[in-house]
N, C-alpha and C positions, 0 to 999 in steps of 0.2 A: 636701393634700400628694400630689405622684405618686409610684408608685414608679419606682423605678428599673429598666431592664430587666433581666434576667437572663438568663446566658448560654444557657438554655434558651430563651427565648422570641427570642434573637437568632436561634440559629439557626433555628427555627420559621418566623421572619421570612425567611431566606435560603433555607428551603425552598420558601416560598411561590412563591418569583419565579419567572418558567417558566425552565421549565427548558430548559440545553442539550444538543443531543444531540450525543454522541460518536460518532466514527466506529468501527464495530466489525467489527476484522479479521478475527474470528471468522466472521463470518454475511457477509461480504465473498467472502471466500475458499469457503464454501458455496455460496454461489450461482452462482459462477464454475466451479464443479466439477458443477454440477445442469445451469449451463448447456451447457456443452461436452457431456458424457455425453446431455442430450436433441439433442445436432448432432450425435454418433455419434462425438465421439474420446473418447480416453483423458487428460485434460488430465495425467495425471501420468507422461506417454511424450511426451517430443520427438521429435516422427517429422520431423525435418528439424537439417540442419547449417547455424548460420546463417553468413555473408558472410567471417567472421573464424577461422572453423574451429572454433571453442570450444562444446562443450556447453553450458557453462552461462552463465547473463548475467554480464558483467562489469561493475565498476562503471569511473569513467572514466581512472582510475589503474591497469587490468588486474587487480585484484584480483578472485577471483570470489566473487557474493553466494553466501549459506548459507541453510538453511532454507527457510520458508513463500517467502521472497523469491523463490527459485529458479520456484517453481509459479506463481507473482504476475507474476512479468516473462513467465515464456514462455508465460501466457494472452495477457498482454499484445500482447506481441509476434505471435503469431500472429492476434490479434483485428485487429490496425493493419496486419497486411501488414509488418512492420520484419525485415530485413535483418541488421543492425549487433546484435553481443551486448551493446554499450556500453550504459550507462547514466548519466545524471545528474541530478540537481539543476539548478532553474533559476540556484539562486544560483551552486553550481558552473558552471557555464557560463558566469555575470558574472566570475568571479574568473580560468578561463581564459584572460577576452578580455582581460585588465584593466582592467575595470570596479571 
């Protein structure tokens, strides 16, 4: 006679499986601040006005991002050479074109 599984041993079983790794914003955004400060800026000083006049990044309905977001777009942005405060989504972009 087997037994039956138990929900302990299920998830034992789902622990097993490899694992996947999450993206983690935390240690993202770290690294991005290690890097800039070893290039000699300040990543959390915009020393330039981008094309649109606007401080801070906008998303692509002119609303401006908040937060971690803010520091995240304008490493960004300065890493790519970008101009434009805009931002979007790929899907966003399908839905403007109508797609």
């Amino acid at each position: 006679m087997t037994k039956a599984p138990t929900s302990k041993s299920r998830k034992t079983a789902a622990t097993k499986a490899a694992p996947t790794e999450r993206f983690d914003v935390h240690q993202h955004v770290t690294d991005q601040i290690i890097k800039a400060l070893e290039a000699g800026t300040k990543p959390w000083e915009q020393p330039w006005r981008s094309a649109g006049g606007s401080l801070r990044p906008l998303r692509f309905n002119g609303e401006p991002y908040r937060g971690i977001n803010v520091v995240m777009l304008w490493g960004a942005s300065q890493e790519r050479g970008f101009a434009s405060p805009y931002w979007m989504t790929f899907q966003q972009a399908l839905e403007l074109c109508g797609f």
